[in-house]
LUMROVO-308405 format. One record per residue (C-alpha): residue number from 1; residue in three letters; x, y, z. Coordinates in pm, whole numbers, plus 32768, in hexadecimal, padded with zeros to 4 digits. Example, Ala and Ser with C-alpha at 12.3 -4.5 7.8 and 13.67 -1.06 7.14 Angstrom:
# LUMROVO-308405
{1 ALA {84CE 7E3E 830C}}
{2 SER {8557 7F96 82CA}}
END
This chain:
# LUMROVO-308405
{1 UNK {641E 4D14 B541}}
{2 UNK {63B3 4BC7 B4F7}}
{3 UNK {640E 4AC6 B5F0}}
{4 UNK {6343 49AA B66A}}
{5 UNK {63FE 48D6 B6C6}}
{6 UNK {64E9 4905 B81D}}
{7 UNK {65E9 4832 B8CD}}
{8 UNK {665D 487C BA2F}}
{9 UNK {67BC 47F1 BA8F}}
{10 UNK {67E6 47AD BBF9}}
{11 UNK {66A7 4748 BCE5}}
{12 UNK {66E4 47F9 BE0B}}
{13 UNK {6637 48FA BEE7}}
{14 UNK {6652 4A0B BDFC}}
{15 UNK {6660 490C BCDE}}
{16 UNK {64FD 48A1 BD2D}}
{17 UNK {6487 49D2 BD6C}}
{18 UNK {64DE 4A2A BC0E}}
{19 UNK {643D 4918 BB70}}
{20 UNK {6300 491B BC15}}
{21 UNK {62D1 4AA1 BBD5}}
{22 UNK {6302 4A65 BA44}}
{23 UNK {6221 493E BA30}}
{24 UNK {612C 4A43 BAFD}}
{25 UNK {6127 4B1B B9EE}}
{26 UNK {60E6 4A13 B8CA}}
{27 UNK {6229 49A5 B84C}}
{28 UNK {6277 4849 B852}}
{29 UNK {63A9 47FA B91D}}
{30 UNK {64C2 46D3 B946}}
{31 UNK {656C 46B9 BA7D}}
{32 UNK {66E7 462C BA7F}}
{33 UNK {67BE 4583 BB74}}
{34 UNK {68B3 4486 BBCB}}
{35 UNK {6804 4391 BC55}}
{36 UNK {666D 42FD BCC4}}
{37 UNK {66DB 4322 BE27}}
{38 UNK {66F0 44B7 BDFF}}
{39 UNK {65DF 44D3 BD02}}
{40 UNK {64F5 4408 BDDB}}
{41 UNK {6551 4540 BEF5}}
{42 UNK {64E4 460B BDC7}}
{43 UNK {638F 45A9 BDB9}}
{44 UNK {6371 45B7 BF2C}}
{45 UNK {63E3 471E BF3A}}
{46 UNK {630A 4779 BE02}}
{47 UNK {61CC 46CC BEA2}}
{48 UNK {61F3 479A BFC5}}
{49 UNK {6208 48C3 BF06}}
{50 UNK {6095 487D BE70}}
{51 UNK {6032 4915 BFEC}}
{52 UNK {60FA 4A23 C00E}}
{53 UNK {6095 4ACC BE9A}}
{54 UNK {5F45 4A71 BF2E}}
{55 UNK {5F68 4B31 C06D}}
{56 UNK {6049 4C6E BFC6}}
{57 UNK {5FAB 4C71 BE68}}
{58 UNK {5E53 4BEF BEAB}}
{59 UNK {5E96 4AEE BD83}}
{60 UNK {5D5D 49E6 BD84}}
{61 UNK {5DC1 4891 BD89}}
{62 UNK {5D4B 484A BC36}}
{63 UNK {5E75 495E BC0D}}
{64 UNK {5FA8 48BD BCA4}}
{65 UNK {5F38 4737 BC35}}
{66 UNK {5F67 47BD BAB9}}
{67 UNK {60AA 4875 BB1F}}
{68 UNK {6127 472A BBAA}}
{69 UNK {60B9 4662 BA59}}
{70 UNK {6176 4724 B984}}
{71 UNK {62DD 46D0 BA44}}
{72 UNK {6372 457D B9CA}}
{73 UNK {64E3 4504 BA8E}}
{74 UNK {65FA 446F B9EE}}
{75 UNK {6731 43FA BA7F}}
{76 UNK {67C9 43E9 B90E}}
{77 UNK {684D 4530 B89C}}
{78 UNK {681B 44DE B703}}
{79 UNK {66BD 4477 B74B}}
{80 UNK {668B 45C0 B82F}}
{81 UNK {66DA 4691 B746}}
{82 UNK {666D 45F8 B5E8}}
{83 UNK {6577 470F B583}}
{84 UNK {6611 4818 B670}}
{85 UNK {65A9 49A7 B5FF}}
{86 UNK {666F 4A0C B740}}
{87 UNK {6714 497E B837}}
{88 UNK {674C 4A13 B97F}}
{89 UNK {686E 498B BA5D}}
{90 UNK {6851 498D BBBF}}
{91 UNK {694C 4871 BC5A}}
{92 UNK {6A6B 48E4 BD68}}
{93 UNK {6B3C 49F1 BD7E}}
{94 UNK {6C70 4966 BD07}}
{95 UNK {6D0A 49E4 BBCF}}
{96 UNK {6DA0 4863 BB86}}
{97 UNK {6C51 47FB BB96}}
{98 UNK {6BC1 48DC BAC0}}
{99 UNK {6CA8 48E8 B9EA}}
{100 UNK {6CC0 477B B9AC}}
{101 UNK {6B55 477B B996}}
{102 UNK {6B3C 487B B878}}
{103 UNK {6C47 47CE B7A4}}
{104 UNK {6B6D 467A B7BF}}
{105 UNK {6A48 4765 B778}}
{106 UNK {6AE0 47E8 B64A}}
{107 UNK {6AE9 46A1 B596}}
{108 UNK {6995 461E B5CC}}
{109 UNK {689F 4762 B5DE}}
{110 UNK {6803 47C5 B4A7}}
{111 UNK {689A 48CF B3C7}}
{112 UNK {6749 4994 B411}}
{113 UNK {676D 498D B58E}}
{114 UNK {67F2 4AC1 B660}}
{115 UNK {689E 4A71 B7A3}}
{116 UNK {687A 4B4A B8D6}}
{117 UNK {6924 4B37 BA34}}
{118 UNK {6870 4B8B BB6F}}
{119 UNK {6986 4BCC BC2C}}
{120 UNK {69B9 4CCD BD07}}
{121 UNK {6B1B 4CF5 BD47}}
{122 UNK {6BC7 4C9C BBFE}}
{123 UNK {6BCE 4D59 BAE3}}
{124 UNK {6B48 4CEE B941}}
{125 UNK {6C8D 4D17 B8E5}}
{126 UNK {6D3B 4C09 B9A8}}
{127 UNK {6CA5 4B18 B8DA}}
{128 UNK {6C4C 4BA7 B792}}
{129 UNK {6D21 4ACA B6CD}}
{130 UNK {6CFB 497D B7A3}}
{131 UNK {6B88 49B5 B717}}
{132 UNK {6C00 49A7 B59F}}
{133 UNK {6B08 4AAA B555}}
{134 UNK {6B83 4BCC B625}}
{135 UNK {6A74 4CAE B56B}}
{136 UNK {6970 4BEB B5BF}}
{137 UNK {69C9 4C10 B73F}}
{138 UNK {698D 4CF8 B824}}
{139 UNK {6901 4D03 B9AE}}
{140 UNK {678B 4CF4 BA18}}
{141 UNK {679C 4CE9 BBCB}}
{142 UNK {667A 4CC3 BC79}}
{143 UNK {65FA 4D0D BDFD}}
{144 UNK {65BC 4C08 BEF2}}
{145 UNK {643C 4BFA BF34}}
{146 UNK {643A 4C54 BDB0}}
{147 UNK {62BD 4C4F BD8A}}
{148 UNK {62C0 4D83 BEAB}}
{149 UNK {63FA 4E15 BE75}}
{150 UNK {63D2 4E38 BCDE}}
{151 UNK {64FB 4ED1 BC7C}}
{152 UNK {65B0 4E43 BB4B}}
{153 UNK {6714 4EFA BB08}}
{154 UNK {67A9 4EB6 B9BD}}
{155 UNK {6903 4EFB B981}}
{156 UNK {69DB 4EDB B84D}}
{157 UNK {6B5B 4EC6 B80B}}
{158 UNK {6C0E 4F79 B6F8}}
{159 UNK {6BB5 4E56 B5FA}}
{160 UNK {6A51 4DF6 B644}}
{161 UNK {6985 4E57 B4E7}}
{162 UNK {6877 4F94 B538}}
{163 UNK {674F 4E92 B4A8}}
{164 UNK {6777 4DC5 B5A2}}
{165 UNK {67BD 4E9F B6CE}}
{166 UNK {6651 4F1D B64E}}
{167 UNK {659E 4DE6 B610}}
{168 UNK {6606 4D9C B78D}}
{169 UNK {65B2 4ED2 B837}}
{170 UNK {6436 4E80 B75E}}
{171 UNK {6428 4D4C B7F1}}
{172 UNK {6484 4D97 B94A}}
{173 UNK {6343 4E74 B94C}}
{174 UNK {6285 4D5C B8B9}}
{175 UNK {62DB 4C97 B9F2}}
{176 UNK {626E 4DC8 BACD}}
{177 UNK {638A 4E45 BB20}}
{178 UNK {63F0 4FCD BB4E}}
{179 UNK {6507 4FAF BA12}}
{180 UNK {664B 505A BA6E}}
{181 UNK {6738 5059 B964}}
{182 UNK {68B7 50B0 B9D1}}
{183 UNK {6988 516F B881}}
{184 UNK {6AC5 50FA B8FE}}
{185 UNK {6B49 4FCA B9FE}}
{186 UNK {6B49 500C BB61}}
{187 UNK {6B9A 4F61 BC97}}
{188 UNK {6A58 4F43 BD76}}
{189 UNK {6989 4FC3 BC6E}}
{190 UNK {68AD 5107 BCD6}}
{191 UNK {67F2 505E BDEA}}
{192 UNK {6932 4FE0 BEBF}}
{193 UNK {69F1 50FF BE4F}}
{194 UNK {6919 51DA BF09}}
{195 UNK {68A0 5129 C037}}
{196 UNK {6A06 508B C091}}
{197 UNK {6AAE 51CE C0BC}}
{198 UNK {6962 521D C1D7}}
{199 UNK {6990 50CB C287}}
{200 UNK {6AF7 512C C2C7}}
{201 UNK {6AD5 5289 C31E}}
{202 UNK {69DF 5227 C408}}
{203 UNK {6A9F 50CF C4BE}}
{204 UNK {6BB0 51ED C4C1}}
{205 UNK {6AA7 52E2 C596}}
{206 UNK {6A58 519A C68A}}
{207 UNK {6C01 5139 C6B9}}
{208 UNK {6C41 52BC C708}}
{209 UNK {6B33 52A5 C805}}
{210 UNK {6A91 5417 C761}}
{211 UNK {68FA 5367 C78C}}
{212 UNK {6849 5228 C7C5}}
{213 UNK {67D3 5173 C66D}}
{214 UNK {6655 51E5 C6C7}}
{215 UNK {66E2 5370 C6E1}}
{216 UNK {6786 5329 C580}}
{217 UNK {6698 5291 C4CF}}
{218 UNK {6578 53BA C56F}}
{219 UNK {667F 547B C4D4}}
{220 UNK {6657 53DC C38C}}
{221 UNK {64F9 536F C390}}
{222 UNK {646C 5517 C3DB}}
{223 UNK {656A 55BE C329}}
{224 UNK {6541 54FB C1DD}}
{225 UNK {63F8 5454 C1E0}}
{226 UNK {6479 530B C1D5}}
{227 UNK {63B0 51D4 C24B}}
{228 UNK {64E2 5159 C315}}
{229 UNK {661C 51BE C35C}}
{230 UNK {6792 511E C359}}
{231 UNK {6797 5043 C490}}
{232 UNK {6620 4FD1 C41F}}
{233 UNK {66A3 4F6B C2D4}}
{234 UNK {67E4 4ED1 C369}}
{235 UNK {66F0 4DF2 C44A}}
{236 UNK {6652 4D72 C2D0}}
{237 UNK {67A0 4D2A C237}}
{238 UNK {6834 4C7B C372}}
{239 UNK {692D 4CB0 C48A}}
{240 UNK {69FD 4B8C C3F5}}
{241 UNK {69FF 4C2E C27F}}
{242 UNK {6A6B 4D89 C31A}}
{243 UNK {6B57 4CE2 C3F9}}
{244 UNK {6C19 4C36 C2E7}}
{245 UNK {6BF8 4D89 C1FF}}
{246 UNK {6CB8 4E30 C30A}}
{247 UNK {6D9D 4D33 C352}}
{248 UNK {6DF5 4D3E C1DF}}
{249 UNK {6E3C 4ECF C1EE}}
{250 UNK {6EFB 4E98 C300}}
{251 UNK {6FDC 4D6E C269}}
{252 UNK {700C 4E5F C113}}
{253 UNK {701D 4FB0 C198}}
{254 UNK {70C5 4F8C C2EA}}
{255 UNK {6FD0 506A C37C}}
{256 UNK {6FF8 5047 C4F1}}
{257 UNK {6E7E 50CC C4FA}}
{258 UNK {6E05 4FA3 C416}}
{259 UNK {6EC1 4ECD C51C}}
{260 UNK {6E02 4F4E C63D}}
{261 UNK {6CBB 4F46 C59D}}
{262 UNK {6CDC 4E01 C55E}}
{263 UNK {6D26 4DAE C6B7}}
{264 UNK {6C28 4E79 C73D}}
{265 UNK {6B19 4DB4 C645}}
{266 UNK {6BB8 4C63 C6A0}}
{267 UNK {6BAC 4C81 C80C}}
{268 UNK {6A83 4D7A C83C}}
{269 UNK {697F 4CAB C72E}}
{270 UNK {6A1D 4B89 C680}}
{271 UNK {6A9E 4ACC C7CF}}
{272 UNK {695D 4B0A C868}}
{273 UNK {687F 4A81 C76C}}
{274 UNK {67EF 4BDE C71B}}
{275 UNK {67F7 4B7B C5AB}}
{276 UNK {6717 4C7F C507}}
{277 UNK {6598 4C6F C4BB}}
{278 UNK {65C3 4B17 C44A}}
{279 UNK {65FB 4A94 C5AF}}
{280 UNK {650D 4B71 C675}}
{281 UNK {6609 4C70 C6CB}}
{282 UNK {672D 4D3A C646}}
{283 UNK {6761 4EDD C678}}
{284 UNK {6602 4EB0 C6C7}}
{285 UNK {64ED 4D8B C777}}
{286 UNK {63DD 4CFB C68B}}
{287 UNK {62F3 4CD9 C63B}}
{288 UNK {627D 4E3D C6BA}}
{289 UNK {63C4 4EFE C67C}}
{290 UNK {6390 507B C703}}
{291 UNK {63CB 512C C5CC}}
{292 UNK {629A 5069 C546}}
{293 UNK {61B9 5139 C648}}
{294 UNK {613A 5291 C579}}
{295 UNK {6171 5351 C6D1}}
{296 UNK {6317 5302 C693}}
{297 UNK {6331 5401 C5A0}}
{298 UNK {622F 5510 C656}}
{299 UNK {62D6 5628 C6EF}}
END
């Protein structure tokens, strides 16, 4: 594995994130998007990430001004991407998008440069060919808070070339991340693919009336060890993400259940401003939620 050289396609939340954490770790780091106005947000979000790797990571100063040094920001994609070893796509969910993206990609990138997709609900294979080099492609998703929450899942479609599925799972560790390479393409990946199927079975628990969320997470949180349980974890994600999850079930299924669990989060939490942890209150109050007390899970 040999890159030095990294572009990151779309400077969002996550896009930012991703950036900053691979300049962290030495590698020298473009930055594209559309326009000044949204790279200028950019560098705001990537300042105030200086703090927080302080505060979580106990990176010195010196630290975080050389991580910030090595990022340059380019609103043209050719000049983004000149000297590209990898570039890692992270703009909107929206296969037109992307897939108009990756065919203007295809043209300019070097024949050297591997493409990956941080996307976490489409799969490598919906675009392999708008790429032009559908075995140089494959999936690298990331976690929000990325410099906590260091996982790195890597997951290739029938055509992507075993070298490079490799050479990406290496340098996913190199950014310190907890490499977790996927044989075969999947929906959700391993991470949603497990915790999804929880969030449900526990909204599910809640509709029927069977417990309270604290009872279910205690359940949870003593029986498996965990540090938090579903309603917890539901309060991280966001009332409004869950919400629209469920609403979508309920559209493609028909699921009268799906129907009245979106209801119930609409009129219960959504219409009364209980958000999730984001807004100071959600399944539980914040900032001193009770399943954060070490007597909650004492018998």
């Amino acid at each position: 594995m040999d890159y030095k050289n990294i572009t990151v396609a779309g400077s969002g939340v996550l896009g930012s994130q991703i950036a900053f954490q691979i300049a962290f770790k030495g590698f020298n780091v473009n930055v594209y998007d559309i326009n000044d106005e949204v790279l200028d947000r950019a560098k705001e979000r990537m300042t105030n990430l200086k703090q927080r790797y302080q505060e979580d990571l106990g990176a010195t100063q010196e630290e975080v001004d050389a991580a910030y040094k090595r990022i340059s920001f380019f609103s043209d994609l050719a000049k983004a991407t000149a000297d590209a070893d990898l570039i890692i796509e992270a703009i909107p969910e929206v296969v037109q998008i992307k897939t108009d993206f990756y065919k203007e990609l295809a043209k300019i990138a070097p024949e050297k440069t591997i493409f990956a997709s941080n996307s976490s609900t489409l799969l490598p294979s919906q675009f392999a060919e708008a790429t032009g080099r559908p075995q140089k492609f494959l999936n690298l998703h990331f976690a929000n808070e990325i410099w906590k929450n260091n996982t790195a899942e890597i997951m290739k479609h029938p055509g992507t070339d075993d070298k490079v599925f490799e050479e990406v799972i290496a340098f996913a560790k190199a950014i310190g991340m907890v490499a977790l390479p996927l044989q075969k393409e999947q929906p959700g990946y391993i991470l949603n693919s497990l915790l999804v199927p929880l969030l449900d079975a526990a909204q599910m628990l809640l509709l029927k009336e069977v417990a309270d969320p604290e009872t279910i997470d205690k359940t949870w949180m003593v029986a498996t060890g965990a540090p938090m349980g579903p309603f917890a974890i539901l309060d991280v994600v966001g009332i409004t993400t869950a919400y629209n999850i469920t609403l979508a079930k309920a559209e493609a299924t028909g699921d009268p259940d799906y129907k009245k669990l979106a209801d119930l989060l609409k009129t219960e939490y959504i219409d009364k401003g209980k958000l999730g942890r984001g807004t100071g209150e959600g399944f539980y109050k914040y900032p001193n939620p009770p399943f954060m007390n070490p007597d909650f899970i004492k018998a």
